[in-house]
C-alpha positions in Angstrom: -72.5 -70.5 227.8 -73.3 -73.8 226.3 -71.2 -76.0 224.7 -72.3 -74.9 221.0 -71.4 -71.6 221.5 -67.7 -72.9 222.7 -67.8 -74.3 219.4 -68.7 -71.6 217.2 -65.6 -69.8 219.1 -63.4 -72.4 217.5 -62.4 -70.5 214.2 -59.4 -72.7 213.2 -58.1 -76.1 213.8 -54.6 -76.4 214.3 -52.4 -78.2 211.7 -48.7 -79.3 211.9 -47.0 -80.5 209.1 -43.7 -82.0 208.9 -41.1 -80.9 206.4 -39.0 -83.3 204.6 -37.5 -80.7 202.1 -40.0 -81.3 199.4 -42.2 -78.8 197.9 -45.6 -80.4 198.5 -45.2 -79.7 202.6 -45.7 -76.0 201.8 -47.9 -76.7 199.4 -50.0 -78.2 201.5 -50.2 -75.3 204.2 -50.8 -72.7 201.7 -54.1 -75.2 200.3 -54.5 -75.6 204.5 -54.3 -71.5 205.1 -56.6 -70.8 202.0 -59.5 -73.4 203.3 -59.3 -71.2 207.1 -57.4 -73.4 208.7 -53.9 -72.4 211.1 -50.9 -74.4 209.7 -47.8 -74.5 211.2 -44.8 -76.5 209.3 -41.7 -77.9 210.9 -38.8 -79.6 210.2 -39.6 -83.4 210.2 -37.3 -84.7 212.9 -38.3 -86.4 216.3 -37.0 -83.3 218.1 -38.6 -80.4 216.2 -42.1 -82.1 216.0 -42.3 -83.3 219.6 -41.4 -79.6 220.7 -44.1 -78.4 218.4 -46.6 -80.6 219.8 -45.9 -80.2 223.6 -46.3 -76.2 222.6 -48.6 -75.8 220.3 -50.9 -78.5 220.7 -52.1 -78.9 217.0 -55.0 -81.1 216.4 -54.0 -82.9 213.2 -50.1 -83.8 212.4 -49.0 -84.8 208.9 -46.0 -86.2 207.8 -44.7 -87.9 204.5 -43.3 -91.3 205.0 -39.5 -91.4 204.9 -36.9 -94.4 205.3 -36.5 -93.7 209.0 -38.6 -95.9 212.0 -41.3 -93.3 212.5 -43.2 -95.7 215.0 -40.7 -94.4 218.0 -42.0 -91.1 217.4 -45.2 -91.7 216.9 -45.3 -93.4 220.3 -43.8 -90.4 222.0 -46.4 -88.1 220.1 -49.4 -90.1 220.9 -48.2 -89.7 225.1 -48.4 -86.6 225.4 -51.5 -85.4 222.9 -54.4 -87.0 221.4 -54.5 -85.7 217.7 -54.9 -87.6 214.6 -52.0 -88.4 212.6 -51.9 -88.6 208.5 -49.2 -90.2 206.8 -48.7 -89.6 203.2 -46.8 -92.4 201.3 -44.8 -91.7 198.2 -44.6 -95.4 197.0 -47.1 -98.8 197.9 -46.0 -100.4 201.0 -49.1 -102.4 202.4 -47.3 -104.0 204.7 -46.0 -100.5 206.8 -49.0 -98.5 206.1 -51.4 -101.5 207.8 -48.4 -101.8 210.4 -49.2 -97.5 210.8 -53.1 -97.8 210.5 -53.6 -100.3 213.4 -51.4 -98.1 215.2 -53.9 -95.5 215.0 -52.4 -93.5 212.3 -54.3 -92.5 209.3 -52.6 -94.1 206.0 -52.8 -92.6 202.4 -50.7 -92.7 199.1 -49.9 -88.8 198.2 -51.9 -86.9 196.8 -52.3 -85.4 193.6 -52.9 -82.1 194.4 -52.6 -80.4 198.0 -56.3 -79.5 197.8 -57.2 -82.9 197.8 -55.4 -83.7 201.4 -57.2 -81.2 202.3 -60.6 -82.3 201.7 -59.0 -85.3 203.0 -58.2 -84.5 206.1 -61.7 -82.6 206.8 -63.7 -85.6 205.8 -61.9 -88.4 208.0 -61.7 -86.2 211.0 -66.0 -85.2 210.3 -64.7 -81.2 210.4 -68.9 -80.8 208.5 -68.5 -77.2 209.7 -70.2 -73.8 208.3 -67.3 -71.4 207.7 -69.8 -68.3 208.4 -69.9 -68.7 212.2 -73.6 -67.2 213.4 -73.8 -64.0 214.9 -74.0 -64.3 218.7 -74.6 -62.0 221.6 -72.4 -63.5 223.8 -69.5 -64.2 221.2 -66.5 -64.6 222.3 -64.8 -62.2 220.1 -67.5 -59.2 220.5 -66.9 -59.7 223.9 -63.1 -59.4 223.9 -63.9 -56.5 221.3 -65.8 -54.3 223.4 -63.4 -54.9 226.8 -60.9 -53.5 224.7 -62.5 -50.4 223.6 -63.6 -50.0 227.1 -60.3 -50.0 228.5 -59.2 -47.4 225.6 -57.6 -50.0 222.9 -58.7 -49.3 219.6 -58.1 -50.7 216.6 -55.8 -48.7 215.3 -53.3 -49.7 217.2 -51.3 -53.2 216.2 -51.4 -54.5 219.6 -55.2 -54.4 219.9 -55.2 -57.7 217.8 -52.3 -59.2 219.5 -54.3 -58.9 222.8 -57.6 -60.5 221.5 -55.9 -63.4 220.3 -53.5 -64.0 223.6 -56.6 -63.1 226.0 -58.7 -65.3 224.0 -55.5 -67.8 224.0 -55.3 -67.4 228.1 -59.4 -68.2 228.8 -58.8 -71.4 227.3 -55.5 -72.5 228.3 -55.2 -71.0 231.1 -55.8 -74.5 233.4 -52.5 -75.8 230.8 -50.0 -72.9 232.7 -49.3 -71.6 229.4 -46.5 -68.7 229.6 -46.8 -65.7 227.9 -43.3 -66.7 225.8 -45.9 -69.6 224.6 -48.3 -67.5 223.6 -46.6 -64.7 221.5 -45.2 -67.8 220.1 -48.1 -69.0 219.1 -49.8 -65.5 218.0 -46.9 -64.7 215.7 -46.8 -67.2 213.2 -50.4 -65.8 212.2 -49.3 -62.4 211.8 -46.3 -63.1 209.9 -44.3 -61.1 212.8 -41.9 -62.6 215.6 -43.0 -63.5 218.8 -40.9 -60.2 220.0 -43.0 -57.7 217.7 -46.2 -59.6 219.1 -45.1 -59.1 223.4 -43.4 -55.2 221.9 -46.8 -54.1 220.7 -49.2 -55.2 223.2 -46.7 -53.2 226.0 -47.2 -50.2 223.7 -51.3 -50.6 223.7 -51.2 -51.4 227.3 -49.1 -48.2 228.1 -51.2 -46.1 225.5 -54.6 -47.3 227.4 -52.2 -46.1 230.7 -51.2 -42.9 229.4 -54.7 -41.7 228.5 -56.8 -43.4 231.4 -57.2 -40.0 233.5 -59.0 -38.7 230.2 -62.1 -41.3 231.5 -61.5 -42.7 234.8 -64.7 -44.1 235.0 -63.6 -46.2 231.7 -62.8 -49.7 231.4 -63.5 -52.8 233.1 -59.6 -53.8 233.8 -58.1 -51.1 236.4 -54.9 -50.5 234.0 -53.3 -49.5 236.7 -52.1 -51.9 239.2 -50.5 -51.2 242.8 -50.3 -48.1 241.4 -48.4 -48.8 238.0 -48.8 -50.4 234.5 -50.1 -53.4 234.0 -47.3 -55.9 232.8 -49.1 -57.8 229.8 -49.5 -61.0 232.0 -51.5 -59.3 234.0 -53.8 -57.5 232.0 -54.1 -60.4 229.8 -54.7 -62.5 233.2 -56.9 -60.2 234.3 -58.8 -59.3 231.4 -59.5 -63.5 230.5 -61.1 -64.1 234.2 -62.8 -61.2 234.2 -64.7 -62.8 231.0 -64.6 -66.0 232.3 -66.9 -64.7 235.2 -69.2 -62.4 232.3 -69.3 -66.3 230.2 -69.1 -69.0 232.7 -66.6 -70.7 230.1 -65.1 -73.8 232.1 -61.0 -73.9 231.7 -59.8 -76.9 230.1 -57.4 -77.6 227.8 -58.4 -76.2 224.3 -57.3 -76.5 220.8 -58.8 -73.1 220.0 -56.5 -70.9 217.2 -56.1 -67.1 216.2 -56.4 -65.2 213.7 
């Protein structure tokens, strides 16, 4: 699979943006959202955002200057992920803000509207992207798509979309040891649903492709039964991303791929 391709597989870019009890944080993640963007929003402390980043590994962070010293945290963030950072200023202070820049941090007075940080944002970090991704053979999603149907997940049930994202998640990430706790976490903010609902419903399409497997035995790429029981959702999730990883030759490493 060439590296375009990879690409194209990229339907989001992951945004984190620190709340500091203002309206224009939400704001911004609904403008973020409505442009096709994933958008995650925290509390803006060192703790909450530095958790955030280790788990979720967002590729843009934004955050509204405050009164607090936010060089110690930006240290901490910048050792652990490479991301670019935005920093929105409510008042001038040229003296901070080139302080920030040289430090690597992207500098800006507040915008008027939350459309415009947008546009913002995509233009520094060169995001020149069609939204209407190409029709490929080997997508990554059609793929996914049809080794579902194959194994006797359909779309009617909740968890079939629960398992494309978190097999799609485990392809990519799986080099990174992510747990499956990480990745219902991840999947559930997108769904508007806890990451309890997201691990409940993909048991129940796991045990529905179970129950119904002697209907087709021949069906189905990912033998749902395993040492002769279910399949736990790591392992059909495990199983089903390196089977695809062997139909796509995608090389694991560390990704900043998002679901929808």
């Amino acid at each position: 699979m060439t590296q375009q391709m990879v690409q194209q597989m990229k339907k989001q870019y992951r945004i984190l943006i620190g709340d500091d009890g203002s309206f224009f944080p939400s704001r911004c993640a609904q403008a973020f959202r409505d442009a096709g963007e994933w958008v995650v929003t925290r509390r803006q402390d060192s703790q909450a955002l530095l958790s955030t980043v280790r788990c979720e590994h967002p590729d843009v962070l934004i955050m509204i200057q405050r009164d607090s010293d936010m060089q110690p945290l930006l240290k901490r963030i910048r050792q652990i992920a490479q991301l670019e950072v935005f920093i929105l200023f409510c008042s001038d202070q040229h003296y901070l803000m080139n302080t920030l820049s040289q430090a690597g941090c992207i500098c800006c007075s507040m915008p008027d509207c939350a459309d415009s940080l947008v546009s913002l944002v995509q233009r520094k970090c060169g995001w020149r992207r069609s939204r209407q991704l190409e029709r490929e053979p080997e997508n990554l999603t059609q793929l996914i798509t049809e080794l579902l149907y194959s194994c006797g997940i359909a779309t009617h049930l909740r968890g079939f979309y629960y398992l494309r994202d978190a097999i799609t998640l485990m392809m990519e990430r799986h080099s990174c040891g992510s747990t499956m706790q990480e990745i219902y976490g991840i999947i559930a903010p997108q769904y508007h649903v806890t990451p309890l609902c997201v691990e409940r419903a993909i048991r129940h399409a796991i045990s529905h492709a179970w129950q119904h497997m002697d209907e087709n035995p021949s069906r189905g790429i990912i033998p749902i039964r395993f040492s002769g029981r279910r399949m736990s959702n790591a392992e059909f999730i495990t199983f089903a991303a390196d089977s695809l990883k062997v139909r796509t030759d995608v090389q694991e490493k560390p990704s900043h791929l998002t679901v929808s």
